[in-house]
Backbone as a chain_set.jsonl record, in Angstrom:
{"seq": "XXXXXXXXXXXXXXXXXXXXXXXXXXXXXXXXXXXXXXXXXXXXXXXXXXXXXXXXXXXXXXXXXXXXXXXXXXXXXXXXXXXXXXXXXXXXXXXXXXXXXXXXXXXXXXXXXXXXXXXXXXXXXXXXXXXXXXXXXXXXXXXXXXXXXXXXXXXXXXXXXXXXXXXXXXXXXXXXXXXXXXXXXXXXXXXXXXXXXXXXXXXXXXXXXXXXXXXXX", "coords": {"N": [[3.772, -27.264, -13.946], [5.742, -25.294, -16.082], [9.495, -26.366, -16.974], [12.199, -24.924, -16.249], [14.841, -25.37, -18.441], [17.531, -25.35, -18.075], [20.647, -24.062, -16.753], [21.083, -21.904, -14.127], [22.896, -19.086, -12.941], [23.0, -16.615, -13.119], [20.541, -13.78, -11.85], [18.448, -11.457, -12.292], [16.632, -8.838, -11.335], [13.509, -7.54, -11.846], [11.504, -4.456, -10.65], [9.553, -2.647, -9.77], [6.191, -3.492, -9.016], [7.327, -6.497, -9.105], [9.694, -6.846, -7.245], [8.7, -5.223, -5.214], [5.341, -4.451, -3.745], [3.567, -2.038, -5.498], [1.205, -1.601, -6.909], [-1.625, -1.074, -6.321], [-0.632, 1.606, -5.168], [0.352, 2.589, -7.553], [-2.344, 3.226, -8.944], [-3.46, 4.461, -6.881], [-2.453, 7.042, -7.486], [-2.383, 7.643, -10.259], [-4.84, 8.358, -10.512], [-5.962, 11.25, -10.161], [-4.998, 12.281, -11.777], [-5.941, 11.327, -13.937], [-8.493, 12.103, -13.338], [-8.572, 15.024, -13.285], [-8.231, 15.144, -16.337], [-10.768, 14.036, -16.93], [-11.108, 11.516, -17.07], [-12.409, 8.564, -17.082], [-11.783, 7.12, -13.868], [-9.174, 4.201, -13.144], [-9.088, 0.828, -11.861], [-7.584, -1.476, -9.699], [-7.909, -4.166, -10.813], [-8.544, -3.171, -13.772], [-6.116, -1.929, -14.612], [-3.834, -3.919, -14.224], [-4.955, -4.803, -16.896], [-4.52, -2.866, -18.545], [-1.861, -1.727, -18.62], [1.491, -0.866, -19.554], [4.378, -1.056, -20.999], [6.287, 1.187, -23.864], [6.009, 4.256, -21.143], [3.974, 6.269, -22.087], [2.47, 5.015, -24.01], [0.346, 3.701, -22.596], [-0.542, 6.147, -21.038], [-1.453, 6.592, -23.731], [-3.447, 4.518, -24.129], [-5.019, 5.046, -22.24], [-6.832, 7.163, -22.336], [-5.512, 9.74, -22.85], [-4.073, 12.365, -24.919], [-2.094, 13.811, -25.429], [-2.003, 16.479, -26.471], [-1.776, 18.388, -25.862], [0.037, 18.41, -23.61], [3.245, 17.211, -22.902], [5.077, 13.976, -22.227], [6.791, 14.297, -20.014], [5.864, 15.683, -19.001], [3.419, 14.798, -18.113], [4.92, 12.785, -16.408], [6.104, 13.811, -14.543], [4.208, 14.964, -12.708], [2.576, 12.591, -12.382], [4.494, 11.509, -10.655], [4.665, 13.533, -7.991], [2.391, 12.591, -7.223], [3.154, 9.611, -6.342], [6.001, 9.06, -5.559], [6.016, 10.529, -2.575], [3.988, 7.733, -1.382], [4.686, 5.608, -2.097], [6.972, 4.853, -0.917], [5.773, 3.763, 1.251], [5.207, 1.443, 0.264], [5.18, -2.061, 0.522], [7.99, -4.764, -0.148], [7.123, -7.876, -1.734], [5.238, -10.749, -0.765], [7.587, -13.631, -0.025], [10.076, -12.726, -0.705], [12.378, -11.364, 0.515], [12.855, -14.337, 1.029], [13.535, -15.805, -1.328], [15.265, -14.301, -2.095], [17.735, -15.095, -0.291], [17.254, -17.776, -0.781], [18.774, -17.461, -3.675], [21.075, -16.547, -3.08], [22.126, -18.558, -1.477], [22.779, -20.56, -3.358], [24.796, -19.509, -4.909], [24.305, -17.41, -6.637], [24.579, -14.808, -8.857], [23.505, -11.443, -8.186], [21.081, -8.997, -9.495], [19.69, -5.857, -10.321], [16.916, -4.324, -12.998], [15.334, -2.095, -13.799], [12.821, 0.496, -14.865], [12.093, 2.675, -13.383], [13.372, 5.428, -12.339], [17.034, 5.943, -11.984], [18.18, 6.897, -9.149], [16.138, 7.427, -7.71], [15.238, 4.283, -8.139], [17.374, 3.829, -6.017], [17.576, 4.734, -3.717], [14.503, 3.616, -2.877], [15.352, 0.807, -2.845], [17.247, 0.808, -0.637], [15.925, 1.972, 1.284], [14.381, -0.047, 1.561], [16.071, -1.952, 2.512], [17.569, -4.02, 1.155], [19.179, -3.208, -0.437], [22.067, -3.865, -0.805], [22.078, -6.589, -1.275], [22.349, -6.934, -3.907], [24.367, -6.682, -6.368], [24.482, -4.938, -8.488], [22.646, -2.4, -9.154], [20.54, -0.937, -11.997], [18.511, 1.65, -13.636], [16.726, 3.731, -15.212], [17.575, 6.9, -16.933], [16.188, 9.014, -16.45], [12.275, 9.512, -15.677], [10.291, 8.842, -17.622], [9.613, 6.282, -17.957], [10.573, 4.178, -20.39], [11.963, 1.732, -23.017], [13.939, -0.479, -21.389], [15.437, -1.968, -22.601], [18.292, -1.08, -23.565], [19.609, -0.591, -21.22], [19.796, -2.897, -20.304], [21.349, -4.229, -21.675], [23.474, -2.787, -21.554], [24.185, -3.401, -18.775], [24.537, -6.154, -18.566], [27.373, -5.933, -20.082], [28.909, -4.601, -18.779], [29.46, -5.728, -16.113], [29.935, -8.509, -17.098], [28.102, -10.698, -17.705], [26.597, -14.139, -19.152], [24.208, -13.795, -20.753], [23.016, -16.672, -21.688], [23.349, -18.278, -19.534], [21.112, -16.434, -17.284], [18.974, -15.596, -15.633], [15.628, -13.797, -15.912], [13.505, -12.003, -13.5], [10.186, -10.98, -13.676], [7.586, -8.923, -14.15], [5.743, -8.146, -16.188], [4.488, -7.994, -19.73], [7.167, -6.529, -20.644], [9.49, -7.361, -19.586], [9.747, -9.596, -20.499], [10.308, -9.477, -23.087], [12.734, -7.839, -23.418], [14.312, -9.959, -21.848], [14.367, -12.023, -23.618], [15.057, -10.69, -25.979], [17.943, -10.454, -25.734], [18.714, -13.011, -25.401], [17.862, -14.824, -22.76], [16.793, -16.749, -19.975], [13.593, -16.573, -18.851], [11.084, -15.721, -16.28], [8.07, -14.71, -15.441], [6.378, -12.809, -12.629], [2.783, -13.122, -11.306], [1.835, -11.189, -9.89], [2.133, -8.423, -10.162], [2.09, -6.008, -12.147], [0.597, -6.57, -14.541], [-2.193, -8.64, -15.546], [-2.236, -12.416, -14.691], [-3.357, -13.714, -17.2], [-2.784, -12.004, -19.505], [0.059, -11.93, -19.187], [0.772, -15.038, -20.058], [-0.171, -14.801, -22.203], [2.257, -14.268, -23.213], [3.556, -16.398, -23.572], [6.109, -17.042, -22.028], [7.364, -18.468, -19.092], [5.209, -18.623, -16.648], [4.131, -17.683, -13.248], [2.105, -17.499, -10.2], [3.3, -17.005, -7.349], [6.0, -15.798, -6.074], [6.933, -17.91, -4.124], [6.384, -20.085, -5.827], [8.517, -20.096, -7.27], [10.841, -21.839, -7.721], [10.462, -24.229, -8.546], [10.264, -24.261, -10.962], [12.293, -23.594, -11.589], [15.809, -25.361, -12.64]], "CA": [[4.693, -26.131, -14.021], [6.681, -25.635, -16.973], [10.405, -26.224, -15.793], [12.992, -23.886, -17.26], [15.536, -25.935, -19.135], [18.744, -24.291, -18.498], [21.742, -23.91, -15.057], [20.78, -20.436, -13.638], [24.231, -18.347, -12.348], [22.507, -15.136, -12.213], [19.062, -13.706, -11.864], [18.341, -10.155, -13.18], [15.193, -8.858, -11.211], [12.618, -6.061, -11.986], [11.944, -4.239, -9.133], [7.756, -2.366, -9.055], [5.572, -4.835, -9.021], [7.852, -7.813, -8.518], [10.276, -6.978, -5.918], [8.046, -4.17, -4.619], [4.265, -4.371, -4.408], [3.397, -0.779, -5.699], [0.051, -1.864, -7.977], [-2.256, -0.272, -5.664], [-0.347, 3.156, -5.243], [0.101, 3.513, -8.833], [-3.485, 3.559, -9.159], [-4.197, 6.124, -6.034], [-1.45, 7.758, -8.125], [-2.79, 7.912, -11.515], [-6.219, 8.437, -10.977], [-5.923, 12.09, -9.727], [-4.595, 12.737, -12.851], [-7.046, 10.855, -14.727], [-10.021, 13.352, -12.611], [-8.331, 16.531, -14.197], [-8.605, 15.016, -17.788], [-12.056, 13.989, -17.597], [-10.616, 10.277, -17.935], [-12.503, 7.377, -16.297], [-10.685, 6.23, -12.859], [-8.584, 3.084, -13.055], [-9.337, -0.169, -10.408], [-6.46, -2.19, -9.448], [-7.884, -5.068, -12.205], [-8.042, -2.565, -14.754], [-4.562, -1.382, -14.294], [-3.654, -4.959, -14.936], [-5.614, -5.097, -18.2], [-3.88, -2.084, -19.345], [-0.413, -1.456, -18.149], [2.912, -1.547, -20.31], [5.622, -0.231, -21.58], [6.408, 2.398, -22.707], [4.311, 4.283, -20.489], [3.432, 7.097, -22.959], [1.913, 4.386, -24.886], [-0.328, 3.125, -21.861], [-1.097, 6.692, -20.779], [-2.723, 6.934, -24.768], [-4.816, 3.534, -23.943], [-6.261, 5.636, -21.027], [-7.549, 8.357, -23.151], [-4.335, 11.327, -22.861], [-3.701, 12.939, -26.001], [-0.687, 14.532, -25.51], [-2.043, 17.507, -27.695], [-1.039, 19.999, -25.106], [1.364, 18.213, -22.722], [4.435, 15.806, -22.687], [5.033, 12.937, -21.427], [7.777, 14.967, -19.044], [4.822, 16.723, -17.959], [2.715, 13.844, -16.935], [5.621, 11.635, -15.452], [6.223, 15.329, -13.138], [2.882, 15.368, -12.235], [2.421, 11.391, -11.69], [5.808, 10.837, -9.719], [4.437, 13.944, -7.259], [1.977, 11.856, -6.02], [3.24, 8.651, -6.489], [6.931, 9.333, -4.912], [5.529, 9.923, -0.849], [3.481, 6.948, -1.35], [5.869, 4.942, -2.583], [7.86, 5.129, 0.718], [4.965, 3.123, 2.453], [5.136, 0.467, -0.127], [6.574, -3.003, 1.261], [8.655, -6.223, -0.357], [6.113, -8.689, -2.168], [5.7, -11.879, 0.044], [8.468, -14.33, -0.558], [11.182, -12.032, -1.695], [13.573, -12.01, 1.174], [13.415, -15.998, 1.065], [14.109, -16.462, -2.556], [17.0, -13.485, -2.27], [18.289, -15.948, 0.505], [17.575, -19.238, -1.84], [19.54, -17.403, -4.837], [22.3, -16.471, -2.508], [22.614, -19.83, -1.094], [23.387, -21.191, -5.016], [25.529, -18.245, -5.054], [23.675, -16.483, -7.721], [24.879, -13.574, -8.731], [21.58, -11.034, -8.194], [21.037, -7.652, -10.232], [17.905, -5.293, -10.366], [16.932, -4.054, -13.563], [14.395, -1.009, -13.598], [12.248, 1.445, -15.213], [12.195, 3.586, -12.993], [14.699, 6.703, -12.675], [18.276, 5.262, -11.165], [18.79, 7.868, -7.925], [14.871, 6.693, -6.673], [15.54, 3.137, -7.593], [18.491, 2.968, -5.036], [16.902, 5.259, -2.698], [13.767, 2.713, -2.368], [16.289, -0.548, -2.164], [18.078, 0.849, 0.496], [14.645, 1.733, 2.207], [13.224, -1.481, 1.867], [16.816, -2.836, 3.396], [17.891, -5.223, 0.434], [20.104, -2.796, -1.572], [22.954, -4.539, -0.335], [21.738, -7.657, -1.651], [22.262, -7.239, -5.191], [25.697, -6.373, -7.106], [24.173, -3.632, -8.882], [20.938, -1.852, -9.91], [20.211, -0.148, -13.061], [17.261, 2.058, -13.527], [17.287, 4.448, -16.05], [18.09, 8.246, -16.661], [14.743, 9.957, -16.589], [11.206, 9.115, -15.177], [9.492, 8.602, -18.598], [9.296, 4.895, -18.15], [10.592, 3.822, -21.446], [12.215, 0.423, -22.992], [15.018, -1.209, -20.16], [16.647, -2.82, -23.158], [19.454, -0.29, -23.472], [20.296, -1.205, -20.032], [19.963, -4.401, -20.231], [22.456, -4.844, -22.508], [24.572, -2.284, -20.929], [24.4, -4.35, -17.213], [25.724, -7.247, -19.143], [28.27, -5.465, -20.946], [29.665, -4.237, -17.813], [29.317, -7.161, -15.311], [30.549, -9.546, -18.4], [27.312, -11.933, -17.732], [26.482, -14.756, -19.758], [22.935, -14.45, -21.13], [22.508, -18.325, -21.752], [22.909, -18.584, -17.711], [20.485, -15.665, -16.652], [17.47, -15.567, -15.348], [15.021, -11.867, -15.405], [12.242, -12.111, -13.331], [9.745, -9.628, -13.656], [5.973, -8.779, -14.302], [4.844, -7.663, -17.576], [5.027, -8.749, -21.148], [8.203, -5.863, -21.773], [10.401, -8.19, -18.975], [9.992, -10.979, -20.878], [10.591, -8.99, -24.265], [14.267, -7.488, -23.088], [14.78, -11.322, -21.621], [14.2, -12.922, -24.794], [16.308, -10.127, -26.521], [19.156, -10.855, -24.56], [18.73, -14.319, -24.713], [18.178, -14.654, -21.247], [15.455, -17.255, -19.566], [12.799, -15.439, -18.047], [9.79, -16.129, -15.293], [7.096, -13.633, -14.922], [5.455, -13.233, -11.838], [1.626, -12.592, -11.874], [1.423, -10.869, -8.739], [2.181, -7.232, -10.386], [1.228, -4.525, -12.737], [-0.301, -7.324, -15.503], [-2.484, -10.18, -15.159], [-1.814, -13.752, -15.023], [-4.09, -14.116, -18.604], [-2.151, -11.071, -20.36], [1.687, -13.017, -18.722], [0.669, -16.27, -20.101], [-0.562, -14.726, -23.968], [3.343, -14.231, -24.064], [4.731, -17.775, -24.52], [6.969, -17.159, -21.336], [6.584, -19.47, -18.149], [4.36, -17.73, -15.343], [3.956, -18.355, -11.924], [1.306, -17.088, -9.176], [3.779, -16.287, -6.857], [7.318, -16.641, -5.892], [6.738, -19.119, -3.516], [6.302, -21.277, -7.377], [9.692, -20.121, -8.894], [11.781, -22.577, -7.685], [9.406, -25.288, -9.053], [10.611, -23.578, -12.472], [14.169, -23.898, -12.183], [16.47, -26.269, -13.438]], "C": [[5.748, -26.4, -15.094], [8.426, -25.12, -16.465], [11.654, -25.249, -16.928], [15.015, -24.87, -17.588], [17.366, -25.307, -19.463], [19.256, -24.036, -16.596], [21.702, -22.364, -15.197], [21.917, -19.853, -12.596], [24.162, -17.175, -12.493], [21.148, -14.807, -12.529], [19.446, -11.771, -11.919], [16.635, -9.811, -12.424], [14.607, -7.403, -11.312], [12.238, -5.258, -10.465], [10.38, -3.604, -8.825], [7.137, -3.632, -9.937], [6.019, -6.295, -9.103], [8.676, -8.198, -7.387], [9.527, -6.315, -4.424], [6.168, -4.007, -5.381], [3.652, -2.814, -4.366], [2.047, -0.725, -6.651], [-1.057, -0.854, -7.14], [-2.16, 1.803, -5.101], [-0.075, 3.651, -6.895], [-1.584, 3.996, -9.019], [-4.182, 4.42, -8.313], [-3.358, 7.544, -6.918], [-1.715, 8.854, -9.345], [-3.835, 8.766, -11.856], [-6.824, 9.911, -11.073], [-5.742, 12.984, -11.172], [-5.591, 12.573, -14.347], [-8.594, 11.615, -14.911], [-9.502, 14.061, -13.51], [-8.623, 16.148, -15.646], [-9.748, 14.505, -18.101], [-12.391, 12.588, -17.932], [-11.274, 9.498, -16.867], [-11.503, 6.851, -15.347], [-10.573, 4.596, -13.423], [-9.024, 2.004, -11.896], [-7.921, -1.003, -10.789], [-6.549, -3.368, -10.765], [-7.705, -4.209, -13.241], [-6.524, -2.08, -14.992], [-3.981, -2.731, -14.98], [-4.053, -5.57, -16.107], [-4.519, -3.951, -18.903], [-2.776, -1.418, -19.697], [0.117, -2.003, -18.698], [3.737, -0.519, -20.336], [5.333, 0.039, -22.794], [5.401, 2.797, -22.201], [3.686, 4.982, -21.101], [2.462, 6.247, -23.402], [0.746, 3.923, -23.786], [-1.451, 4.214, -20.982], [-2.54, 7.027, -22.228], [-3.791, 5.413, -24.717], [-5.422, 4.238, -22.901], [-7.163, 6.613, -21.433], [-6.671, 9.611, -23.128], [-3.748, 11.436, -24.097], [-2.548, 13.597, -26.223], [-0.706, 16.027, -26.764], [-1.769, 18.69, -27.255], [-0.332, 19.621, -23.579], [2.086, 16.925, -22.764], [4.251, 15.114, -21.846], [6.257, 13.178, -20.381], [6.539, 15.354, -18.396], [3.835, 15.442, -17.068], [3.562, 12.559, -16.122], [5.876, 12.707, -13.943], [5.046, 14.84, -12.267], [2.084, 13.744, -11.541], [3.241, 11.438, -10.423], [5.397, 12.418, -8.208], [3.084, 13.11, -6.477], [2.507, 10.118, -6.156], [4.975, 8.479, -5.44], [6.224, 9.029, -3.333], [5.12, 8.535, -1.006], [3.783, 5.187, -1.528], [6.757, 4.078, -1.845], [7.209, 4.072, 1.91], [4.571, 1.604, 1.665], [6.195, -0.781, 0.89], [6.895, -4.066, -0.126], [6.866, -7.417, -0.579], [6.694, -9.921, -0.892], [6.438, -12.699, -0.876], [9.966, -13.525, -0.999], [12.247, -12.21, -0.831], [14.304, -13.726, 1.009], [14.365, -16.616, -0.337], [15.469, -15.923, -3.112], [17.725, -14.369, -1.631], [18.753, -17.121, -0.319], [18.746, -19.173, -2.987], [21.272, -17.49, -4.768], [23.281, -17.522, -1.619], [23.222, -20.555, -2.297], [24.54, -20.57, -5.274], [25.298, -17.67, -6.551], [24.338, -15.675, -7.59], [23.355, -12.497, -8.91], [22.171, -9.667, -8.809], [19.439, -7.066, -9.939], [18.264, -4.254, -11.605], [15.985, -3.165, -13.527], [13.663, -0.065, -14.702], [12.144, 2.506, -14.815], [14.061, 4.59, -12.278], [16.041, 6.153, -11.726], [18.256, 5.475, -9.558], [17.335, 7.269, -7.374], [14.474, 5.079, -6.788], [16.03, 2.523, -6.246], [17.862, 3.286, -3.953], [15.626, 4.2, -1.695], [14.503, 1.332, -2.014], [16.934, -0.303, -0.896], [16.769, 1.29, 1.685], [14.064, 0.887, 2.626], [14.716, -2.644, 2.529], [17.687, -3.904, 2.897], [18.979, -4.519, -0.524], [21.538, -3.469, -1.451], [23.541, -5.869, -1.286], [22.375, -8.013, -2.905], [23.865, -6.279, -5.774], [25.87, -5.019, -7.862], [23.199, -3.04, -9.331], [20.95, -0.903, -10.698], [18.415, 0.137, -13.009], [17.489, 3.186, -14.975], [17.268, 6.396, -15.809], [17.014, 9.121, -16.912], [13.852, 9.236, -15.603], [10.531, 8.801, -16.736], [9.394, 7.076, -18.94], [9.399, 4.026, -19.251], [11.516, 2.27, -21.888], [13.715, 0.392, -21.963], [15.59, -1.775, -21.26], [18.042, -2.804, -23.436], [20.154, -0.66, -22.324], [20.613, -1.813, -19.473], [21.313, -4.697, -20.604], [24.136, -4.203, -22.078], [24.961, -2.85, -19.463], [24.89, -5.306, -17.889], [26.773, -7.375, -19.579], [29.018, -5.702, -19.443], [30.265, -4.957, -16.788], [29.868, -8.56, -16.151], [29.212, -10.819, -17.982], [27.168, -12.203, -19.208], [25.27, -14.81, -19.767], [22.363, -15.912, -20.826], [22.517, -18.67, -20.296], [22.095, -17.611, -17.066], [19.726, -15.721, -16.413], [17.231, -14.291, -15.217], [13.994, -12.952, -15.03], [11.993, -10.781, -13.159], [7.959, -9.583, -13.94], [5.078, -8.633, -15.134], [5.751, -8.263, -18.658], [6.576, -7.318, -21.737], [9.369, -6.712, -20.702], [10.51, -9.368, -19.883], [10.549, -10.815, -22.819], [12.195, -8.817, -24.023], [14.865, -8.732, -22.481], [14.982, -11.448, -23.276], [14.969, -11.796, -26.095], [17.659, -9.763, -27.03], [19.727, -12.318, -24.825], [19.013, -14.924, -23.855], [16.751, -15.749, -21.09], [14.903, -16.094, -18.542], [11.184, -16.402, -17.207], [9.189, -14.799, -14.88], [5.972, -13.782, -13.817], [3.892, -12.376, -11.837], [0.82, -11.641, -10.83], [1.826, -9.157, -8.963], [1.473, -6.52, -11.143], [0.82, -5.278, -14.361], [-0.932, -8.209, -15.01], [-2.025, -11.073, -15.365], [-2.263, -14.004, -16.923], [-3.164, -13.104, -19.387], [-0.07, -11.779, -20.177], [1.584, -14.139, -19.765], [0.332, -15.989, -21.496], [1.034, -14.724, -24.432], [4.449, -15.675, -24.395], [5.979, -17.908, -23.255], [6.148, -17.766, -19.654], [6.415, -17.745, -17.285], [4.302, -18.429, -14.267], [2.919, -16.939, -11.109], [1.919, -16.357, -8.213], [5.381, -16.61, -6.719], [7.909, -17.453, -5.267], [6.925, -20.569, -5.072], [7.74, -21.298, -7.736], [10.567, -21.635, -8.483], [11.612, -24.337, -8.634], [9.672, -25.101, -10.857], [11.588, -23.81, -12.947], [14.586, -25.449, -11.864], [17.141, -27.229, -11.746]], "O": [[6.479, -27.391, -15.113], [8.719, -24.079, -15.877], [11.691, -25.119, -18.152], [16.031, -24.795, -16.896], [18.041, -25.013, -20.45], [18.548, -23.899, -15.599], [22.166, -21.715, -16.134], [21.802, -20.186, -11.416], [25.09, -16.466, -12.102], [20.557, -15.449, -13.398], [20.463, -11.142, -11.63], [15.623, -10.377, -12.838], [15.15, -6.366, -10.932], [12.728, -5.563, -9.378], [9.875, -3.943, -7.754], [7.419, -4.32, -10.918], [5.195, -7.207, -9.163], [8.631, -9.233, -6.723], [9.632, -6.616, -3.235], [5.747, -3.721, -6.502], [3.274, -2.375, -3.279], [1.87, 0.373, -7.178], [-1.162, 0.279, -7.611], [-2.959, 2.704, -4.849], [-0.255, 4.784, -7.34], [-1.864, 5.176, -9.228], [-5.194, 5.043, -8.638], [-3.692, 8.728, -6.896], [-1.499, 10.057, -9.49], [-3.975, 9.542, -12.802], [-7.837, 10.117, -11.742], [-6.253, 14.061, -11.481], [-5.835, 13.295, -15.313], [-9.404, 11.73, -15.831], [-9.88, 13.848, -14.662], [-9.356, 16.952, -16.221], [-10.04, 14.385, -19.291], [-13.331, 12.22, -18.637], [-10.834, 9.652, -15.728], [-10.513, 6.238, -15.746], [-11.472, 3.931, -13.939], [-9.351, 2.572, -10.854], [-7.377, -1.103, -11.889], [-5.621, -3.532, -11.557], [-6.624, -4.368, -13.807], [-6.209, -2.031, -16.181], [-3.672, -2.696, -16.171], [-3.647, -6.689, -16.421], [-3.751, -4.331, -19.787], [-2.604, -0.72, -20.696], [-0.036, -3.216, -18.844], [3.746, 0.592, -19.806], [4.34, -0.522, -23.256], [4.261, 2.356, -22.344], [2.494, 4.696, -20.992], [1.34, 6.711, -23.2], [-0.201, 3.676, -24.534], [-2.519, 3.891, -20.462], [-3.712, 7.389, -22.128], [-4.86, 5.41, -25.328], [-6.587, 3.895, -22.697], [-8.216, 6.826, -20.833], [-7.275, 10.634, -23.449], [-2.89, 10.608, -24.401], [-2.153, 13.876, -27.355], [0.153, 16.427, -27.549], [-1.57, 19.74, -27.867], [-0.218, 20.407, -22.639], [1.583, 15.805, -22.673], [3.535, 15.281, -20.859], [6.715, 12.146, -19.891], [6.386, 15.26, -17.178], [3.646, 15.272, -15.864], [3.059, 11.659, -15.449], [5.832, 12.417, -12.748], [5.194, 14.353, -11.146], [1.314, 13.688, -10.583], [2.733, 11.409, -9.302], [6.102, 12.161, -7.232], [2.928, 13.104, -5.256], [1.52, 9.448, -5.852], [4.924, 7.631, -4.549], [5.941, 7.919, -2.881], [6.088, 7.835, -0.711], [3.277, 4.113, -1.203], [7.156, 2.939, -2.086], [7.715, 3.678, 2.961], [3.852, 0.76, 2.199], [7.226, -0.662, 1.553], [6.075, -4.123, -1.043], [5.915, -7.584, 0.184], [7.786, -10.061, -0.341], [6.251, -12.71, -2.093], [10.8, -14.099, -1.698], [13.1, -13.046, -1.13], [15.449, -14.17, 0.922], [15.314, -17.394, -0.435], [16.314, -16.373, -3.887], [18.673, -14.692, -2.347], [19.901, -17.485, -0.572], [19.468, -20.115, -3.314], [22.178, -17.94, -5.468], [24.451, -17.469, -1.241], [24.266, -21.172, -2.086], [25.363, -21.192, -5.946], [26.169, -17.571, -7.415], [24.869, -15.454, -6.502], [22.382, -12.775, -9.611], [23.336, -9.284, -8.704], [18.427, -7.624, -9.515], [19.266, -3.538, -11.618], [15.284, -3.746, -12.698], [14.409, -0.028, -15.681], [12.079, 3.456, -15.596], [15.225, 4.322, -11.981], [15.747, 5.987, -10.542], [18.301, 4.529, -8.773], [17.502, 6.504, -6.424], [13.717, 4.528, -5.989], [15.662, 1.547, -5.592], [17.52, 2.409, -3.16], [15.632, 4.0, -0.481], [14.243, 0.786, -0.941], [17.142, -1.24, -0.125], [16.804, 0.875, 2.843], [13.387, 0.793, 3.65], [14.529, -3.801, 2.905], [18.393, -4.607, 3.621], [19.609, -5.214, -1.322], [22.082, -3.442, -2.555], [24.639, -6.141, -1.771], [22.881, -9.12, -3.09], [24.131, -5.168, -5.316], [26.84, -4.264, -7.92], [22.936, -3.562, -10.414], [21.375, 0.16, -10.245], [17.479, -0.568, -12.632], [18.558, 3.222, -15.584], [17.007, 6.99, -14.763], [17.169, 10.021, -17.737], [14.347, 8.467, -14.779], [9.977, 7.773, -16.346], [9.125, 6.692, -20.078], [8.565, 3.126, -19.343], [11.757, 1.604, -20.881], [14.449, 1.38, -21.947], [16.631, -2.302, -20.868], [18.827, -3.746, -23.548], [21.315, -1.052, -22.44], [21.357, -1.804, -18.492], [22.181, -5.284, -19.958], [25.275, -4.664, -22.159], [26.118, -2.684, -19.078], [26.114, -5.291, -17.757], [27.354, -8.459, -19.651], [29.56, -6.744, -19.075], [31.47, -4.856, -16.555], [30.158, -9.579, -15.525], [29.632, -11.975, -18.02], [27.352, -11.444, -20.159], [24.763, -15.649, -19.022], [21.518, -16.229, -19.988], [21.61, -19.395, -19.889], [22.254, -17.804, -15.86], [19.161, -16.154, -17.417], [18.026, -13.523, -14.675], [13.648, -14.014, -15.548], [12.692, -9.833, -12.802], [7.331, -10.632, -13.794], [3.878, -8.88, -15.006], [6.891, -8.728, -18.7], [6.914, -7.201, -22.915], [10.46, -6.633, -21.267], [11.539, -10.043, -19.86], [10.989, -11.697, -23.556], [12.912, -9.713, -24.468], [16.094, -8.699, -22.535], [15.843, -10.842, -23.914], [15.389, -12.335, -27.118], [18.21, -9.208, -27.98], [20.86, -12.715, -24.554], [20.057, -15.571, -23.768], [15.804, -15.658, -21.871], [15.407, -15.219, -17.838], [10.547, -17.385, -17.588], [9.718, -13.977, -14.132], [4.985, -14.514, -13.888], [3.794, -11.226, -12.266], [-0.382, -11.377, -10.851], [1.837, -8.518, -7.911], [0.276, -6.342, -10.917], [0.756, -4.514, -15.324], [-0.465, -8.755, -14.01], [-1.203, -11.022, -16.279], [-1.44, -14.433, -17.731], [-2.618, -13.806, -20.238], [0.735, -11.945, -21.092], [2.578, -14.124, -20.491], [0.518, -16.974, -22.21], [1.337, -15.032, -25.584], [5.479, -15.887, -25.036], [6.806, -18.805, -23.424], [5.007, -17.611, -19.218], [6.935, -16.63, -17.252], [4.4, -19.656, -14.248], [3.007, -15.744, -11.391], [1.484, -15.233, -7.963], [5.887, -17.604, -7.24], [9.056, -17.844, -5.487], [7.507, -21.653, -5.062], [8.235, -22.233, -8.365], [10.764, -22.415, -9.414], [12.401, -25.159, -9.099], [9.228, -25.835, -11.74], [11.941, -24.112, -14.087], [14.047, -26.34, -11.207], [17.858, -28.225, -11.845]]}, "num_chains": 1, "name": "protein.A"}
């Protein structure tokens, strides 16, 4: 395990597919959408082959042309079935423990997001942990686009110190807005990329979050 080289005094965490396992409802989600266009269904591995940021860019690896509707129109039309479903998602294993572990260090904890602010908080306070964390940013739409703006604006605001942060998160654009930032970062492989697509980016990986601690300093 490569160990992360650096005193960690706050952690910055993503929130679908790392705090919240939602990999499986995006893809009952998607696919509906995928039928009407004629587009080959998704499987939970595929999803992990092909999922990023932004999402526009991930809906044109699926085959959507956008030659006669926005990407307003298909985040509408996703987030109606994907919203209910959403609701019945739970907390990846390990997550309470390591919120516990961070808060025993006295971390300071954040949640950083993609998804739209008002159904960020809504799901944290569903799943019981909104509490937990100091403050959660998500951003001001559904169109799933770069978190770096907000990144930089949660740091602004909060006055953190990059060089002490930790993001964890799931895909190669967490570890992009880390390394932005200059922030250490740990991607876990238990979301909406694979372990092999985590590990092409040069940033440590782990299996699950049972590992992270095995990471830090």
């Amino acid at each position: 395990m490569l160990k992360l080289q650096r005193e960690i005094e706050t952690v910055i965490w993503d929130f679908n597919g790392t705090l919240v396992d939602d990999v499986d409802v995006i893809v009952q989600s998607v696919n509906p959408q995928l039928e009407k266009r004629g587009i080959a269904p998704l499987t939970t591995e595929s999803l992990r082959e092909i999922f990023g940021f932004p999402i526009e860019e991930y809906y044109r690896r699926l085959g959507v042309t956008f030659e006669e509707e926005s990407m307003e129109d298909l985040a509408t039309d996703f987030f109606a079935e994907y919203a209910p479903r959403l609701r019945e998602c739970r907390l990846h294993s390990g997550v309470i423990e390591t919120l516990d572990a961070f808060a025993a260090r006295s971390a300071r904890q954040f949640v950083l997001s993609a998804m739209e602010e008002g159904m960020l908080h809504e799901m944290l306070r569903s799943l019981g942990i909104f509490d937990r964390f100091e403050a959660a940013y998500g951003l001001e739409h559904q169109k799933g686009d770069s978190k770096v703006a907000r990144a930089r604006r949660l740091v602004n605001d909060f006055r953190l110190e990059p060089e002490k942060t930790l993001l964890i998160g799931d895909t190669d654009h967490d570890g992009d807005v880390a390394s932005g930032l200059g922030m250490a970062t740990v991607l876990v492989a238990t979301g909406h990329q694979s372990a092999t697509r985590l590990r092409a980016t040069g940033h440590t990986v782990i299996d699950s979050l049972s590992q992270l601690f095995d990471a830090l300093p």
